[in-house]
Chimera marker file (.cmm) of the C-alpha trace (Angstrom):
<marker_set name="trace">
<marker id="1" x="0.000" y="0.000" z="0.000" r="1" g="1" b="0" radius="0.5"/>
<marker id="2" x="2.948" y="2.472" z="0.874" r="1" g="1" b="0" radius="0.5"/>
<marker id="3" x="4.448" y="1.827" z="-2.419" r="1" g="1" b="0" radius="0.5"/>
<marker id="4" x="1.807" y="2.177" z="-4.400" r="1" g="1" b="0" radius="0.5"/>
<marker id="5" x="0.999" y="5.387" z="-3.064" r="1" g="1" b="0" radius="0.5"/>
<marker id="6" x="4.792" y="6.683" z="-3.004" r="1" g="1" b="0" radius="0.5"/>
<marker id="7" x="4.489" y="5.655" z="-7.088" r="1" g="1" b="0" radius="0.5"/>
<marker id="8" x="1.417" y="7.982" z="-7.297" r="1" g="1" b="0" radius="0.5"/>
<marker id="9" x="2.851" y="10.825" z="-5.621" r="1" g="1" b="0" radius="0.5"/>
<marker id="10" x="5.731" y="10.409" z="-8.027" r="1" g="1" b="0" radius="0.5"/>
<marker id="11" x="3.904" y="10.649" z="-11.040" r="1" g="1" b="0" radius="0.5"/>
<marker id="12" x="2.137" y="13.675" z="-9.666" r="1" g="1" b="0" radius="0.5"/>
<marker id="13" x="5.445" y="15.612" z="-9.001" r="1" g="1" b="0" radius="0.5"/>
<marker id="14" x="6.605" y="14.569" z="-12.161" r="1" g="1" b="0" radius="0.5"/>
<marker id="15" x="3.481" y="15.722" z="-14.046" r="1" g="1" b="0" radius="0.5"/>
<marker id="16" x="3.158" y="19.037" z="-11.744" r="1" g="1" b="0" radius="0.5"/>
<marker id="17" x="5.738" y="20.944" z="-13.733" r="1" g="1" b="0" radius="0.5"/>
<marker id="18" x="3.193" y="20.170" z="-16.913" r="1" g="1" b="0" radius="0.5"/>
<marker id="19" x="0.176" y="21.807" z="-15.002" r="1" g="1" b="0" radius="0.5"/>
<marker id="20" x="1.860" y="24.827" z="-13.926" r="1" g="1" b="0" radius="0.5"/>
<marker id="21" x="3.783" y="25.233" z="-17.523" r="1" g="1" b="0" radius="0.5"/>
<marker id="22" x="3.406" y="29.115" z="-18.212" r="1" g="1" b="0" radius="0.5"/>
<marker id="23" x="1.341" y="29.643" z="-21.567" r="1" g="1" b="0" radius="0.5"/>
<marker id="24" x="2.493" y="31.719" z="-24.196" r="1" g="1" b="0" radius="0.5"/>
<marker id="25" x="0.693" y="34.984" z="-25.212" r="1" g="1" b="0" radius="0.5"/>
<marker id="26" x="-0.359" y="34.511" z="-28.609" r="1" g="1" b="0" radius="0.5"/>
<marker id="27" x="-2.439" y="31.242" z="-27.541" r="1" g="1" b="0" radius="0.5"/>
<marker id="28" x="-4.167" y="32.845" z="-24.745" r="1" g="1" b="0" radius="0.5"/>
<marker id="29" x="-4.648" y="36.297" z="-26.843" r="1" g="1" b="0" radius="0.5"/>
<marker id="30" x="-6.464" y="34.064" z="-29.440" r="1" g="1" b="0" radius="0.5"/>
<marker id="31" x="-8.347" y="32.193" z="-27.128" r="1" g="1" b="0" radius="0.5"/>
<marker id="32" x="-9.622" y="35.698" z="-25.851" r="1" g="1" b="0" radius="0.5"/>
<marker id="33" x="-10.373" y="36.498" z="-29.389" r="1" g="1" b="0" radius="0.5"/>
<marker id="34" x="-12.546" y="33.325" z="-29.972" r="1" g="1" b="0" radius="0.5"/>
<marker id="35" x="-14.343" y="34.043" z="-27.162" r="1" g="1" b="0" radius="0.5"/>
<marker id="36" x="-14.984" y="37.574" z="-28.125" r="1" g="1" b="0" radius="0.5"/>
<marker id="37" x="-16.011" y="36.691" z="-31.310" r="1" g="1" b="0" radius="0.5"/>
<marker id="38" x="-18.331" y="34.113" z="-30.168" r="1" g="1" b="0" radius="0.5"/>
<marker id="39" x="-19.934" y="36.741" z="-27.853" r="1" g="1" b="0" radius="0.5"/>
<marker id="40" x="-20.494" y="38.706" z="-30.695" r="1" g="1" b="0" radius="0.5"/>
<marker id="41" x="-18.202" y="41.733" z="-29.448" r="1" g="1" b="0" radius="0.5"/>
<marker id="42" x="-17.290" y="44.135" z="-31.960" r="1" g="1" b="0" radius="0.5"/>
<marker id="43" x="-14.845" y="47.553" z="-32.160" r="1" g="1" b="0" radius="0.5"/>
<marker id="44" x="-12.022" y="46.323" z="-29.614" r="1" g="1" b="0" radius="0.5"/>
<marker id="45" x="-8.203" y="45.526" z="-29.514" r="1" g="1" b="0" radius="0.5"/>
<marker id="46" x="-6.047" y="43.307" z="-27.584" r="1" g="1" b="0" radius="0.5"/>
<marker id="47" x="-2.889" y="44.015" z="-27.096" r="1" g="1" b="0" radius="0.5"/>
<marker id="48" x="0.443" y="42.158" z="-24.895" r="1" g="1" b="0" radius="0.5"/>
<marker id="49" x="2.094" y="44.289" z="-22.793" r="1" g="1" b="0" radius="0.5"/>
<marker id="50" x="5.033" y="43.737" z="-20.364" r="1" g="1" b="0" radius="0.5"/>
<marker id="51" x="3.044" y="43.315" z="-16.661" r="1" g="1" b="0" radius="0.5"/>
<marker id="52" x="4.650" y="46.621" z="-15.073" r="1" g="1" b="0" radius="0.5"/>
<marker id="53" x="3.406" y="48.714" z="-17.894" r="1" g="1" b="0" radius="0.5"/>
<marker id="54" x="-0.577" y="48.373" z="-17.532" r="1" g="1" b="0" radius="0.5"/>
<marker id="55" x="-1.482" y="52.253" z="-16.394" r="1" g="1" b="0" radius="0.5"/>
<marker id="56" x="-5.367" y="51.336" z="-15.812" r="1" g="1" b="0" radius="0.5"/>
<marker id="57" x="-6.359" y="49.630" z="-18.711" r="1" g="1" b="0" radius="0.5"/>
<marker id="58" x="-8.540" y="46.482" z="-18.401" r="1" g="1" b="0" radius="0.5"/>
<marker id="59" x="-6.262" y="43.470" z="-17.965" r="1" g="1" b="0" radius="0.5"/>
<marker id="60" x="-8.002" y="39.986" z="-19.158" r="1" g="1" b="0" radius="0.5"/>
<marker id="61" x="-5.214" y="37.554" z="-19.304" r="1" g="1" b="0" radius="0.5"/>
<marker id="62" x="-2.141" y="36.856" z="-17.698" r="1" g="1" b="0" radius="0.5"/>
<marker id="63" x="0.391" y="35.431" z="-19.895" r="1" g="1" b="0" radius="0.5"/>
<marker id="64" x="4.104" y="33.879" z="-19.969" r="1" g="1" b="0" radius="0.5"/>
<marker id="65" x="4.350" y="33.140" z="-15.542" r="1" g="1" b="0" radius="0.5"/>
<marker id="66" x="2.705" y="36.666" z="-15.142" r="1" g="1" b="0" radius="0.5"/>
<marker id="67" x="5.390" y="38.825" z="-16.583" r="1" g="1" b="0" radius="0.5"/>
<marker id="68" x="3.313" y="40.045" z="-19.624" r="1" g="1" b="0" radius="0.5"/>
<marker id="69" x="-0.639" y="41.225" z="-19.224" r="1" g="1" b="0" radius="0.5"/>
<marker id="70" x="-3.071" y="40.710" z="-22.320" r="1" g="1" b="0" radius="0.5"/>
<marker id="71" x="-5.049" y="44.492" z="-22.133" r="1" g="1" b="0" radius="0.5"/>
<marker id="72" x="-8.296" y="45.118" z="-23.718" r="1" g="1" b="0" radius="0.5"/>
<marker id="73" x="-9.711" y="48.817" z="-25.075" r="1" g="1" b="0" radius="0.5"/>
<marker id="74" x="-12.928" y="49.362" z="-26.582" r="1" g="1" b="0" radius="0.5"/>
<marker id="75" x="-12.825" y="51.222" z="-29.734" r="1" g="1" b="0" radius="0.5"/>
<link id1="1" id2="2" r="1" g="1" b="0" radius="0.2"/>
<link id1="2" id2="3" r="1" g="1" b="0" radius="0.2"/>
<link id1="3" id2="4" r="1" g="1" b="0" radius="0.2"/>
<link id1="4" id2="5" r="1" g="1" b="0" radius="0.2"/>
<link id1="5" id2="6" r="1" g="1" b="0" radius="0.2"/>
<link id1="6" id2="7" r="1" g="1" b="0" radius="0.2"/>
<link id1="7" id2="8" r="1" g="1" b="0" radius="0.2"/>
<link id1="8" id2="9" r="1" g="1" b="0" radius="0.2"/>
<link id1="9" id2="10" r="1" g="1" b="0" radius="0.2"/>
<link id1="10" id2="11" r="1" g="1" b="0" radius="0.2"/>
<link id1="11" id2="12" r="1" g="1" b="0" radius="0.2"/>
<link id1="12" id2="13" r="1" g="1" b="0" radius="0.2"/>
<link id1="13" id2="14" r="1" g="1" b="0" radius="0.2"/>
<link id1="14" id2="15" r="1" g="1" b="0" radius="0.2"/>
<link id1="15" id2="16" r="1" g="1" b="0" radius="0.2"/>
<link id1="16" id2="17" r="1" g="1" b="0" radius="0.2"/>
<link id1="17" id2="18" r="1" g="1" b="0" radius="0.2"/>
<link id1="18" id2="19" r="1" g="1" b="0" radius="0.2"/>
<link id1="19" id2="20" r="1" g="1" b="0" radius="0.2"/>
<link id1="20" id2="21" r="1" g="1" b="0" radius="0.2"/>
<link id1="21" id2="22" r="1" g="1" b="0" radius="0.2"/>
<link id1="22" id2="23" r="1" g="1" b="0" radius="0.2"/>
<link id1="23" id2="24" r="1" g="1" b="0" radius="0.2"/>
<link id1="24" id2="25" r="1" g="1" b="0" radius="0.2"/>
<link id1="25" id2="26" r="1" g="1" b="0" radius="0.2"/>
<link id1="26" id2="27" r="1" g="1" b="0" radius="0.2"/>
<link id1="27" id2="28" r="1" g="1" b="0" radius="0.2"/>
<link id1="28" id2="29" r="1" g="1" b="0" radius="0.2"/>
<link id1="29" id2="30" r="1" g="1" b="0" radius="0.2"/>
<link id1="30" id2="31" r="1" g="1" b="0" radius="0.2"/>
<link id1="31" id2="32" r="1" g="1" b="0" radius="0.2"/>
<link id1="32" id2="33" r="1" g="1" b="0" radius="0.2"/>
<link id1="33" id2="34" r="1" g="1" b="0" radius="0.2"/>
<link id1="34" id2="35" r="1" g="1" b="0" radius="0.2"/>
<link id1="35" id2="36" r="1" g="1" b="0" radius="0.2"/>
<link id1="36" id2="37" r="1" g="1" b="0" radius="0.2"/>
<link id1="37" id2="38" r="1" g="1" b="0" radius="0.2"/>
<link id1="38" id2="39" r="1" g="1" b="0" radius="0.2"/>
<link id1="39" id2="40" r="1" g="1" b="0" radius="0.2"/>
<link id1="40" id2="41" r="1" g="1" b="0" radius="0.2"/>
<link id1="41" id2="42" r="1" g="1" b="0" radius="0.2"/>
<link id1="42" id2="43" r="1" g="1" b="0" radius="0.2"/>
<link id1="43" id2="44" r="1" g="1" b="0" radius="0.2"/>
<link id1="44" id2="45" r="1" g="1" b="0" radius="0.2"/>
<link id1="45" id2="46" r="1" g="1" b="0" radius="0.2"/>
<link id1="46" id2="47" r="1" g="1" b="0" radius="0.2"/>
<link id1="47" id2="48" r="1" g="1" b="0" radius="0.2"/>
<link id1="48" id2="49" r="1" g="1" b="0" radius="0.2"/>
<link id1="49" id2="50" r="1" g="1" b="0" radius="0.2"/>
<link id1="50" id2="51" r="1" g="1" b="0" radius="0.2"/>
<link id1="51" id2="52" r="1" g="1" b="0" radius="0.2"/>
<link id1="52" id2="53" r="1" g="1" b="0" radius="0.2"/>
<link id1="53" id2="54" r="1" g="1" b="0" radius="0.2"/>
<link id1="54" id2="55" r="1" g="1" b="0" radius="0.2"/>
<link id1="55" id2="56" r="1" g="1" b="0" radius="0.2"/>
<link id1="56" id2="57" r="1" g="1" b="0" radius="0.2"/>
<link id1="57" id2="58" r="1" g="1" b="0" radius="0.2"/>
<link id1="58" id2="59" r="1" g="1" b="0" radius="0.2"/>
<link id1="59" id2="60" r="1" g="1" b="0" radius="0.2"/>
<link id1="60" id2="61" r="1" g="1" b="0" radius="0.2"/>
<link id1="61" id2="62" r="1" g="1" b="0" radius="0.2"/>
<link id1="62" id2="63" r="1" g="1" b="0" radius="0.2"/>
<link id1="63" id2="64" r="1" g="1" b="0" radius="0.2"/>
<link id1="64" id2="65" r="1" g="1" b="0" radius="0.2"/>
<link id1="65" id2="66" r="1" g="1" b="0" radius="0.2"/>
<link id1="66" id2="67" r="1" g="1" b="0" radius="0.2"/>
<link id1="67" id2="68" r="1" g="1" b="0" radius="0.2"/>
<link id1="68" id2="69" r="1" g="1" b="0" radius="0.2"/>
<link id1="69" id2="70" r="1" g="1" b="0" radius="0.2"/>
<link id1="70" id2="71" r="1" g="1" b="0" radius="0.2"/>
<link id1="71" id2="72" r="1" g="1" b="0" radius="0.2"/>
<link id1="72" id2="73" r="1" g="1" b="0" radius="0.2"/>
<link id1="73" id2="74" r="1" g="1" b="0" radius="0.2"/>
<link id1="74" id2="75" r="1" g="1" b="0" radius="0.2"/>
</marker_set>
């Protein structure tokens, strides 16, 4: 019983790393997009910007561990 759960707690700190992988900013910026689209939003841009550089526009993803912020503006 011990071993078998010491072999499922190494699998799951082996596949941890996997689940906490940062995603990249293009995929999450187009999965935003698709999900605009589908809401049937209109007039906007999204735009990746480096995390310390948001000055009160309206942040909707986090990309790349946090260092970069997707922002969205209305047009």
């Amino acid at each position: 019983m011990k071993s078998l759960l010491a072999l499922l707690a190494g699998i799951l700190l082996c596949a941890a790393p996997v689940w906490a992988a940062p995603k990249p900013c293009e995929e999450l910026k187009a999965e935003i997009e698709a999900k605009l689209k589908e809401n049937k939003v209109a007039a906007y841009t999204l735009e990746v910007v480096k995390a310390d550089e948001v000055k009160g526009q309206k942040v909707v993803g986090s990309c790349e561990a946090g260092t970069k912020k997707i922002v969205y503006t209305r047009k």
